[in-house]
C-alpha positions in Angstrom: 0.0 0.0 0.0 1.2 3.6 -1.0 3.2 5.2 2.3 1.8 8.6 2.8 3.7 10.7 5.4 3.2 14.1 7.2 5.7 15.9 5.3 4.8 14.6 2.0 1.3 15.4 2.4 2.0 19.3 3.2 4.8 19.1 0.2 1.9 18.2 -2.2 -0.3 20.5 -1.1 2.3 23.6 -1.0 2.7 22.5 -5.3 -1.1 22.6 -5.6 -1.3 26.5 -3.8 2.3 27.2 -5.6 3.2 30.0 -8.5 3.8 28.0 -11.7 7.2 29.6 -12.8 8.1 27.6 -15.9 4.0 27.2 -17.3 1.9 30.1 -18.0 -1.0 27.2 -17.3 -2.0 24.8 -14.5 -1.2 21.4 -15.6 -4.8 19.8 -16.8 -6.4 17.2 -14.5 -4.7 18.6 -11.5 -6.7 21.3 -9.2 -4.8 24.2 -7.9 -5.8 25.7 -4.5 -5.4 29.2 -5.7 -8.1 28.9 -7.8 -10.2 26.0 -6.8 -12.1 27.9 -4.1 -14.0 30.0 -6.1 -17.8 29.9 -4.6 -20.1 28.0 -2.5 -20.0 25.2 -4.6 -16.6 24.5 -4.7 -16.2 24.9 -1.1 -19.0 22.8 -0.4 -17.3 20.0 -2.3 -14.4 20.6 -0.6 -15.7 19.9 2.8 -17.7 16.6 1.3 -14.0 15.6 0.4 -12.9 16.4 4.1 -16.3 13.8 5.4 -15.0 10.9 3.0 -11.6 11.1 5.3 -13.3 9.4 8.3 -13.3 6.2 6.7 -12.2 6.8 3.4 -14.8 4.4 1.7 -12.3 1.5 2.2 -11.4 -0.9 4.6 -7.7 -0.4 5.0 -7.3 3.1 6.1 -9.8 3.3 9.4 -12.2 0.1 9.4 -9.8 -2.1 10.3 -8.2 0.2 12.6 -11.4 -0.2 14.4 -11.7 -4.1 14.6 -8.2 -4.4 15.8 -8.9 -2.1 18.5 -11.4 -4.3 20.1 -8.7 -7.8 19.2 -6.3 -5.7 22.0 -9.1 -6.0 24.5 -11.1 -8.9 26.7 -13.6 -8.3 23.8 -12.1 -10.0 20.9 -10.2 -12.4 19.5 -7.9 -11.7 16.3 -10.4 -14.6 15.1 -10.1 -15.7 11.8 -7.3 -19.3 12.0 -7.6 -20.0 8.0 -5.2 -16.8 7.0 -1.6 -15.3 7.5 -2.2 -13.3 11.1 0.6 -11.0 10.9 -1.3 -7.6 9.8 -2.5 -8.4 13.6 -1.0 -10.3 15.7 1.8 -8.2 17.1 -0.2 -5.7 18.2 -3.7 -7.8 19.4 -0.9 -10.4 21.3 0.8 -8.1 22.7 4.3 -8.9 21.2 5.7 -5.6 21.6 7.3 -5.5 17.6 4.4 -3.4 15.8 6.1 -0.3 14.6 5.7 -1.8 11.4 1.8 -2.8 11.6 0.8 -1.7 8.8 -2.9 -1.1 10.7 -1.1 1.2 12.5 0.4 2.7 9.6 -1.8 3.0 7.4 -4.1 4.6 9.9 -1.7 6.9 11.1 -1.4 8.0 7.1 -4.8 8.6 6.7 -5.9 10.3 10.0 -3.2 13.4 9.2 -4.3 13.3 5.5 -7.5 13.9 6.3 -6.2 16.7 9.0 -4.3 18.3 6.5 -7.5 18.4 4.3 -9.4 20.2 7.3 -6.0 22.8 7.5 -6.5 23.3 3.9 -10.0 24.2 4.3 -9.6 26.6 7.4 -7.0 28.0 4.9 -9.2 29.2 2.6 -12.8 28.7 3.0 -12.6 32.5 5.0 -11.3 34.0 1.5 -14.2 32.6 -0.5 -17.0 35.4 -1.4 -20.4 33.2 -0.4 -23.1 33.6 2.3 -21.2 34.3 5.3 -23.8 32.1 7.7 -23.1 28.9 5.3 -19.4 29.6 5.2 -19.2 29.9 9.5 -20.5 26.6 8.9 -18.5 25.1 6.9 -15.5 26.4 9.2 -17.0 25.0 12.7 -17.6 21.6 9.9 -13.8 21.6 9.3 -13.1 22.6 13.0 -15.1 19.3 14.3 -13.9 16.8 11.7 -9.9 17.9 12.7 -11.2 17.7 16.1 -12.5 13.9 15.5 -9.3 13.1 13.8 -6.5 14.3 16.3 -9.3 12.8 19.0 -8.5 9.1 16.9 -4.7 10.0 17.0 -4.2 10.5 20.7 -6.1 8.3 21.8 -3.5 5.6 20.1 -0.6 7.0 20.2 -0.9 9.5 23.1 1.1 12.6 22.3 1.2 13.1 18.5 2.3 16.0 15.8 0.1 19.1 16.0 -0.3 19.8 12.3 -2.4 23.2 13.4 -2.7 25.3 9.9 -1.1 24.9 6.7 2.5 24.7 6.9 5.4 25.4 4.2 7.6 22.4 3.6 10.2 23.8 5.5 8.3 24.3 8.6 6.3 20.7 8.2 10.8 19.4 9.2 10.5 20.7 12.1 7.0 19.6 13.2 8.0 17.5 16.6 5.0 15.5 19.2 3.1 17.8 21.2 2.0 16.7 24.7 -0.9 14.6 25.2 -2.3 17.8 27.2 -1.5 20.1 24.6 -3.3 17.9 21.9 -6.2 17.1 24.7 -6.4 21.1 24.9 -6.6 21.6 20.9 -9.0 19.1 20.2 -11.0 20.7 22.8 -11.1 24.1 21.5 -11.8 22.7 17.9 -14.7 20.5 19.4 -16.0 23.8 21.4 -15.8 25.9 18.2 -17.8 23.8 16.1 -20.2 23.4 19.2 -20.6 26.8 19.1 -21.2 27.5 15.3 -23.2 24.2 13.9 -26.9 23.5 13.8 -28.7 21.7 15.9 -29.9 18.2 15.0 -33.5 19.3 14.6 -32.6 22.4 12.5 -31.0 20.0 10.2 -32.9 19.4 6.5 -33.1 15.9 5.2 -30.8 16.3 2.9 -27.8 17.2 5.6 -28.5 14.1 7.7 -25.4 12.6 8.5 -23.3 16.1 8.8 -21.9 17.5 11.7 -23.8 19.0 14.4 -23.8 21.2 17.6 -25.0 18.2 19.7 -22.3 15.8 17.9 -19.3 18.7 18.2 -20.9 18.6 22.2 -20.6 14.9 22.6 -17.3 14.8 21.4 -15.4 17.3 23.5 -17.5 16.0 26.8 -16.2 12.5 25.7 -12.3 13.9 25.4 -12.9 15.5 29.0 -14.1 12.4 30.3 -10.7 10.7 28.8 -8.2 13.8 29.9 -9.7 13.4 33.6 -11.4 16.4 33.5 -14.4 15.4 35.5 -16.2 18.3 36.4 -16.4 20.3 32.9 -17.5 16.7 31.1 -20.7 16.5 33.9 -21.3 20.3 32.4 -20.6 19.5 28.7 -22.3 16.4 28.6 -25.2 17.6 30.7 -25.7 20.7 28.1 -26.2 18.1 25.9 -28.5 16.0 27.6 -31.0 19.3 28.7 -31.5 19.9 24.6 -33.7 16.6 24.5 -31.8 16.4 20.6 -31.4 12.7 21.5 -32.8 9.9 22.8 -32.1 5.7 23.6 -34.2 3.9 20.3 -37.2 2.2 21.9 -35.2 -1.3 21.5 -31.5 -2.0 22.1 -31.8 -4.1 18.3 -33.0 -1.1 16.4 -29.4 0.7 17.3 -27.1 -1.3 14.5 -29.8 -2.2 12.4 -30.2 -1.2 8.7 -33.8 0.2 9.1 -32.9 2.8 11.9 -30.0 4.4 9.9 -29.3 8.0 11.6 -31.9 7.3 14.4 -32.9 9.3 17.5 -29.3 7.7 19.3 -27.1 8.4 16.8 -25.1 11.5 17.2 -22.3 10.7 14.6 -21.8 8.2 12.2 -20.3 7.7 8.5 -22.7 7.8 6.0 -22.2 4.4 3.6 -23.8 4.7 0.4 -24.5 1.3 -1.3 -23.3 1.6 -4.9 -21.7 -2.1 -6.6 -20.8 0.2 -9.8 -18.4 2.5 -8.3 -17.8 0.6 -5.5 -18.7 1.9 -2.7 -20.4 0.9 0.5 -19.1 0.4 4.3 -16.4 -2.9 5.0 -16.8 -3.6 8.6 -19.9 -6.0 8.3 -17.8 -8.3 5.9 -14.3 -7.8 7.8 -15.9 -9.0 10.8 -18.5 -11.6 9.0 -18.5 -15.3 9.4 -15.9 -16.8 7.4 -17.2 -19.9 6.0 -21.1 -19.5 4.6 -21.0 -20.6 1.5 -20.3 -18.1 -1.2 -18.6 -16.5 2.3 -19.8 -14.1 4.4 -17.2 -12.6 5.5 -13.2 -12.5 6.0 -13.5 -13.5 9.6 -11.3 -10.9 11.5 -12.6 -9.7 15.0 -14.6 -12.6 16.7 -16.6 -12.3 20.3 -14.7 -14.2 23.1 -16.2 -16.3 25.8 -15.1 -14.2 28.5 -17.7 -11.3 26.9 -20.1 -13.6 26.6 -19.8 -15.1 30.0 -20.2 -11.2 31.1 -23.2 -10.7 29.7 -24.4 -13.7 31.4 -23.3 -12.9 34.4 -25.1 -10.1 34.0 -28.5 -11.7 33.2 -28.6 -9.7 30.1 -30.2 -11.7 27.5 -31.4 -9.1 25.5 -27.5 -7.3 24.5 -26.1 -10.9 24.5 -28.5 -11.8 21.7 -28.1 -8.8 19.6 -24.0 -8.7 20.0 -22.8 -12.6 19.8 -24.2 -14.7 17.2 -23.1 -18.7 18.0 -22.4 -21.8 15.9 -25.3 -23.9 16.3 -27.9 -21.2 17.6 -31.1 -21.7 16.3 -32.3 -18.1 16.2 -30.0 -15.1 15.3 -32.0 -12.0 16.4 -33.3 -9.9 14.0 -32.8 -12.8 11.5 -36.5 -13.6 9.5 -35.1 -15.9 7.1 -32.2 -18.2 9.1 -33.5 -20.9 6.5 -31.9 -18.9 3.7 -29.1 -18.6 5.1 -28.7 -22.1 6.3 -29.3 -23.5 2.8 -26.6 -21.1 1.6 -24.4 -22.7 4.2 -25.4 -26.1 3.3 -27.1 -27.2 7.0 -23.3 -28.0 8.2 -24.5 -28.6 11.7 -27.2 -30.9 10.8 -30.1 -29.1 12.6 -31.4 -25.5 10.3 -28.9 -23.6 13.2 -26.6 -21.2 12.3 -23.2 -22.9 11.4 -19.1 -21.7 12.2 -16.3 -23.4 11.0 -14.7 -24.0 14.0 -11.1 -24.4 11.9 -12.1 -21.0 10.8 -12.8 -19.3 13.6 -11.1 -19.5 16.8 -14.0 -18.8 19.3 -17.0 -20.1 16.9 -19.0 -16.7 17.3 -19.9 -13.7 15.3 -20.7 -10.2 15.9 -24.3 -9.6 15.1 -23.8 -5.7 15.7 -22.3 -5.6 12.1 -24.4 -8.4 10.4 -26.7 -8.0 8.1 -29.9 -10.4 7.6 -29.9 -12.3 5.0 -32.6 -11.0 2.5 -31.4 -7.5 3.4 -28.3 -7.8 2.1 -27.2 -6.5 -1.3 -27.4 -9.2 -4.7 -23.0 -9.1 -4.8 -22.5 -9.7 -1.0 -19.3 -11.4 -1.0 -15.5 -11.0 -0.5 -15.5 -7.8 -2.0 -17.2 -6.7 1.2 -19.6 -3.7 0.5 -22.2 -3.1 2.7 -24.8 -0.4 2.9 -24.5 -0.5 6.7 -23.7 2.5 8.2 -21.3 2.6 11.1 -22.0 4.5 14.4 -18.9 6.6 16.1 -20.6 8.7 18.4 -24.1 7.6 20.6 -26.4 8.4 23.0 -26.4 5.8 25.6 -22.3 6.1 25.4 -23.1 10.0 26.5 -25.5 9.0 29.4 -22.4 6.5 30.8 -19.8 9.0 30.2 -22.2 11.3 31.9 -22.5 8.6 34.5 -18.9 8.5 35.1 -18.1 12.1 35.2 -20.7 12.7 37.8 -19.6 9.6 39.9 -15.8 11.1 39.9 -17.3 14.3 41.1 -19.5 12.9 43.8 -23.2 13.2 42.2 -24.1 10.1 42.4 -27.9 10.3 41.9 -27.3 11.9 38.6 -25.2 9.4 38.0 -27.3 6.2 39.1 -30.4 8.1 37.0 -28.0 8.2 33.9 -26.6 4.7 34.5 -30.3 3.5 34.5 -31.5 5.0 31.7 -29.3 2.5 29.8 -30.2 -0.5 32.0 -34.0 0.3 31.7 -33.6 -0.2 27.8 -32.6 -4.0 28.2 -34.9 -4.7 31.5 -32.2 -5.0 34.0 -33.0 -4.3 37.7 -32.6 -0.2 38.9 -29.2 0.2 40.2 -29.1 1.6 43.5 -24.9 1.8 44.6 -23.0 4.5 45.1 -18.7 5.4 45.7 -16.8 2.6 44.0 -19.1 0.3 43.6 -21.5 2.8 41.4 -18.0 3.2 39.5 -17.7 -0.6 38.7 -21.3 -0.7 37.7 -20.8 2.2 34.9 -17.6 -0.1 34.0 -19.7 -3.1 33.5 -22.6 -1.3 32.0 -19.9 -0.1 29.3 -18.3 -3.0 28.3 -22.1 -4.1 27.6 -24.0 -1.7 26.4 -21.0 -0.6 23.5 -19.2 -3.9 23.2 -17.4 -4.4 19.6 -17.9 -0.9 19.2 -14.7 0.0 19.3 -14.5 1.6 22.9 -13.5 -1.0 25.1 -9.6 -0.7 24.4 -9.5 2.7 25.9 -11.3 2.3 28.6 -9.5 -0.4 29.5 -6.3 1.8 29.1 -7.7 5.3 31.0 -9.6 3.4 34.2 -7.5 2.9 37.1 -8.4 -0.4 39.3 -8.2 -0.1 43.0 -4.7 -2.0 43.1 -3.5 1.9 41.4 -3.0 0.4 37.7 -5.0 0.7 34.4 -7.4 -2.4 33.9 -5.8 -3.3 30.6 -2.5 -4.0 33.0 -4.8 -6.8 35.3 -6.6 -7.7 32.4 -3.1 -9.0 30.3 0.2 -10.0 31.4 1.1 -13.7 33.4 -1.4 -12.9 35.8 -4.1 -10.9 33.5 -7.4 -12.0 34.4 -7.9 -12.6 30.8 -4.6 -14.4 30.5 -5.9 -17.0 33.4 -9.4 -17.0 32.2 -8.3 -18.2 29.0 -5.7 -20.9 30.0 -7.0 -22.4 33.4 -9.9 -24.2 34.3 -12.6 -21.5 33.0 -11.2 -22.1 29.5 -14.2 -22.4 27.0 -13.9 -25.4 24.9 -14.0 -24.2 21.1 -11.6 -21.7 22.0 -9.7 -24.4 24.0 -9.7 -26.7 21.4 -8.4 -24.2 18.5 -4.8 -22.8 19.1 -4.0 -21.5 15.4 -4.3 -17.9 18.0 -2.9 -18.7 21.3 -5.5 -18.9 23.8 -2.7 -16.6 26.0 -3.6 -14.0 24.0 -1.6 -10.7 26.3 0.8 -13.3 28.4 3.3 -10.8 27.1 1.8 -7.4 27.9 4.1 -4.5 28.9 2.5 -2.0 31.0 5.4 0.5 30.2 4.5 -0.5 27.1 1.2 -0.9 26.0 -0.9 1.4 27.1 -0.7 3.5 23.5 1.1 1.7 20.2 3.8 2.6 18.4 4.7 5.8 16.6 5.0 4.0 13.1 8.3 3.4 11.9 8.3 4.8 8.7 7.0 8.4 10.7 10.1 8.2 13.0 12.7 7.6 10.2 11.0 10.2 7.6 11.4 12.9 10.4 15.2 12.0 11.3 14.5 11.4 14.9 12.7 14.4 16.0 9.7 12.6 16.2 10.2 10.5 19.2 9.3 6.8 18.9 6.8 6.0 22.6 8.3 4.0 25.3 9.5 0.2 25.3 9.3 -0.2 21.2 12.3 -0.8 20.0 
């Protein structure tokens, strides 16, 4: 895959903007940025170009980013045990040699190109002669997407370059990491900004569904207060948010991922996947993540529920989130699924019986997630390994604001707030009122996450940002010799298909560093390209 690198990016675009000395015309089929932002139009276009860099409409550049987020928690297991692992393994085992991932790396790319198409945009969108209403909010649009961006960078990597305006060539050499507390402080200024500017969700016409809003630009910097500590100002952000009554919990927990309820009354961000087999496009996650083995195949089988999750929601006695988040080899019923018997001819009846069937040489804990599948006769005529999906996919949503809400006002003491957030999810799914407060309200809103959002995409950096009462992160008792994962996996509480399947090592995280692997690697290539001045994190070598 092409290498695209800080400084290379902000080289092109300095020869877009540049005087041509030795031409008296621009080169055809190229744009130049002295000219391109001529009207409304073209800086409307512009900022469409600055959405597509969320996910890019393909599966290398963010989506898988995503899925192998949730293989480095409790959550997931790498999954699929018919391919090469190694675009995963050395970061979801914990082997402490991924500066090369090209997951990583590819995803570090692509986050700053889409920064530097948000810098471009601030550059010039205040030079363009248009309505000056539409064009405040097409600067608060560019404000929140660089906002979401740097949010997915240092969140990974902690600390990372602040590319803050449109830099020469010369200055992009000396660009150096920024604190984590400087970046925390940008984003948050970005997030406010475009809080401050953008339309409300209910001022929105039908046609702007899916672009950013005030309530999504709110959610956001409440969420990166909630992960900087900042306890008190999250309770006020995220409780602004909550007063407008913009958003609300959909009636049932299996309308959320569901291809009916695109953009519903929960949803506060999420990319926008337009179903088109012509030109190819369409969202990846729902076949990256899809069952390997049904016939014409399903899906490539990366990013499968573990036990221990499952185990945790029944624990929990919560039937309802279990059945809409884990689908099982030989389950009978797959919720939301009207035509199983479709399916199950497609797969050949494998198991015997009309149930749903995994190859368990396939897939290492013989589960699926049903967040990302889609039923059978909903699914587009071509639905195979090319992997396009009309599915959107959900960043940013409401019940994850009511438990951040919950956990900012249970670090600050306001514990009935808290409780009546916290319940407000649980009341969805029929679970009993939750009446604890101190720490043990604090392990409930842990719980309650890992449930509510699981293979979301969230539970990695929650494991990494909670502290446990022994003083360390729960990522650092979760993995290592001792991890409570690690033991769960290897001793007596072992599930069997996963047992009996060791193309991934059940001891998934034996190896976890906590100096170490808390954020990955600085990619390789970024460290080299830069001559050292961008500072590789600690313990990877």
């Amino acid at each position: 895959m092409k290498k695209l690198h800080i400084l290379p990016f902000l080289l092109l675009a300095f020869s877009l903007g540049a005087c041509n000395d030795f031409l008296d015309e621009d080169i055809r089929g190229q744009e130049n940025l002295d000219t391109y932002f001529v009207d409304e139009e073209s800086a409307e276009a512009f900022i469409a170009g600055c959405y597509n860099t969320v996910s890019n409409y393909t599966w290398w550049t963010a989506e898988r980013m995503w899925i192998l987020a949730d293989m480095c928690t409790d959550d997931y297991w790498m999954g699929n045990t018919g391919q090469n692992q190694e675009e995963y393994i050395s970061l979801a085992h914990y082997q402490g040699v991924g500066q090369s991932n090209g997951s990583i790396s590819d995803f570090w790319q692509y986050r700053y190109k889409g920064i530097l198409s948000c810098n471009i945009a601030l550059d010039r969108l205040p030079g363009v002669d248009m309505d000056p209403k539409r064009k405040e909010r097409l600067i608060a649009e560019a404000k929140f997407l660089r906002g979401y961006l740097y949010f997915e960078l240092v969140k990974n990597f902690g600390g990372v370059p602040l590319v803050t305006g449109f830099l020469l060539p010369h200055q992009a050499q000396e660009i150096t990491r920024s604190s984590i507390q400087e970046c925390y402080a940008f984003i948050e200024k970005d997030f406010s900004d475009a809080a401050a500017a953008l339309p409300t969700r209910g001022e929105l016409a039908a046609s702007e569904i899916g672009r950013a809003t005030s309530g999504a630009a709110l959610g956001f910097l409440g969420k990166v207060q909630v992960y900087n500590g900042e306890f008190a100002a999250a309770k006020e952000t995220l409780g602004k948010l909550i007063l407008t009554k913009q958003y609300k919990l959909m009636p049932d927990f299996g309308q959320v991922w569901n291809i009916d309820y695109e953009n519903n009354q929960e949803s506060l961000f999420e990319v926008q996947n337009i179903y088109d087999e012509t030109y190819k496009l369409g969202g990846n996650i729902p076949m990256i993540s899809g069952n390997r083995n049904s016939g014409d195949m399903d899906g490539w089988g990366w990013g499968v529920p573990t036990s221990n999750l499952e185990n945790a929601f029944i624990e929990a006695g919560d039937t309802e989130r279990l059945a809409w988040t884990i689908i099982k080899s030989g389950d009978k019923t797959v919720a939301g699924e009207s035509n199983l018997a479709g399916l199950v001819a497609k797969q050949g009846d494998r198991n015997g019986d009309g149930s749903y069937y995994v190859n368990p040489a396939d897939n290492k804990s013989q589960r699926v997630s049903r967040k990302y599948y889609i039923p059978f006769d909903k699914r587009p005529a071509k639905f195979d390994k090319e992997g396009l999906s009309p599915l959107n996919h959900i960043i940013l949503r409401y019940a994850d604001i009511l438990l951040l809400y919950a956990e900012a006002c249970n670090e600050t003491g306001d514990d009935v707030n808290s409780r009546k957030a916290l319940n407000e999810v649980r009341e969805r799914v029929h679970l009993s009122t939750v009446t604890s407060s101190g720490t043990a309200l604090r392990d409930d809103i842990r719980r309650e996450r890992r449930l509510e959002l699981a293979t979301e995409s969230q539970r990695l950096y929650d494991i990494r940002r909670w502290t446990d009462d022994n003083g360390k992160k729960m990522a650092c008792n979760l993995f290592g010799p001792n991890g409570t994962f690690v033991l769960w996996n290897t001793g007596s509480t072992a599930d069997a298909a996963e047992a009996a399947n060791q193309k991934e090592a059940s001891d998934k995280g034996i190896s976890f560093n906590e100096s170490r692997d808390l954020v990955f690697p600085i990619p390789l290539y970024e460290i080299t390209m830069s001559e050292g001045r961008i500072v590789q994190n600690p313990g990877w070598q």
